[in-house]
Phi, psi and omega in degrees: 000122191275000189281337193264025160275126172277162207242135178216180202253117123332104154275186180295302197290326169295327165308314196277349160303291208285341180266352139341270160290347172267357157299302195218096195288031182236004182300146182254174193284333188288301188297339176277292176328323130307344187270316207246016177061045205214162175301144178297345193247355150277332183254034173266316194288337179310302208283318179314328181271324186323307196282320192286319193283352208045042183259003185208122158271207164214098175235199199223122160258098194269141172278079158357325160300349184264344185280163194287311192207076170313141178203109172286100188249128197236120188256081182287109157223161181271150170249157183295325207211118160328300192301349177259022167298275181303337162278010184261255183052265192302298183299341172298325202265018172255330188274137176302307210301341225238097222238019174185135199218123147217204211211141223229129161289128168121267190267325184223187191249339192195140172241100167226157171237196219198118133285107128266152181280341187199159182303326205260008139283316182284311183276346162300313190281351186273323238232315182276320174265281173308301169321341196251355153324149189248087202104356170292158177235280206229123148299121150252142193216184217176123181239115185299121165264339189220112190297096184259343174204181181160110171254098190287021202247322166232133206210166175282147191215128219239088153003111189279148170279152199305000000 
């Protein structure tokens, strides 16, 4: 729930931190501080609020070139009633397989995606899961073949549990 975040401002100098480590987040705080001409312990006291704020995360990004034949299935769906739009939502941002969910004005009602290796991975999920959804009307879907940019750099950063 993004309401239980507290909200702070980015400044210029917070810009130039996160766009720092989204070069390399293995970078160390003496080296960013040199870089951005300031004490290791500014940006260690930066990163603390940063961190604290949830405006910044530390994750593992695995490379998708690694997969035997990566395919991006992009899940248009439809709800039976505007009102089951957010628990069909809620249930999607439930499937482990299912690795980005929003809620969409316009061609369709909710926007997911997917990494799969083959179509019988998209229709098993299509066909096992999702359809079985409570409030699904329809799917439509759209398969990425060739990955030219993803940019991981600015992301929804998801409240870790207590």
């Amino acid at each position: 729930d993004l309401t239980r975040m507290s909200k702070i401002e980015l400044d210029d100098f917070d810009r130039q931190i996160i766009e720092r480590l989204g070069r390399d987040a293995r970078v160390s705080n003496r080296e960013v501080g040199r870089e951005l001409g300031v004490t290791e312990g500014t940006i260690r006291a930066r990163l603390k609020r940063l961190f604290e704020a949830n405006a910044i995360s530390v994750s593992v990004v695995c490379n998708s070139a690694l997969l035997a034949h990566p395919i991006l299935a992009y899940l248009f769906i439809e709800v039976d009633t505007a009102h089951n739009i957010e628990a069909v939502a809620e249930a999607l941002a439930k499937v482990p397989q299912i690795s980005f969910v929003a809620t969409l004005l316009g061609r369709s009602d909710i926007l997911a995606m997917t990494l799969v290796e083959n179509g019988d991975q998209v229709t098993e999920l299509l066909h096992k899961t999702i359809d079985k959804i409570p409030g699904v009307h329809r799917v439509q879907y759209s398969l990425g073949q060739q990955f030219v940019k993803h940019d991981y750099h600015w992301s929804v950063i998801q409240p870790q549990p207590a």
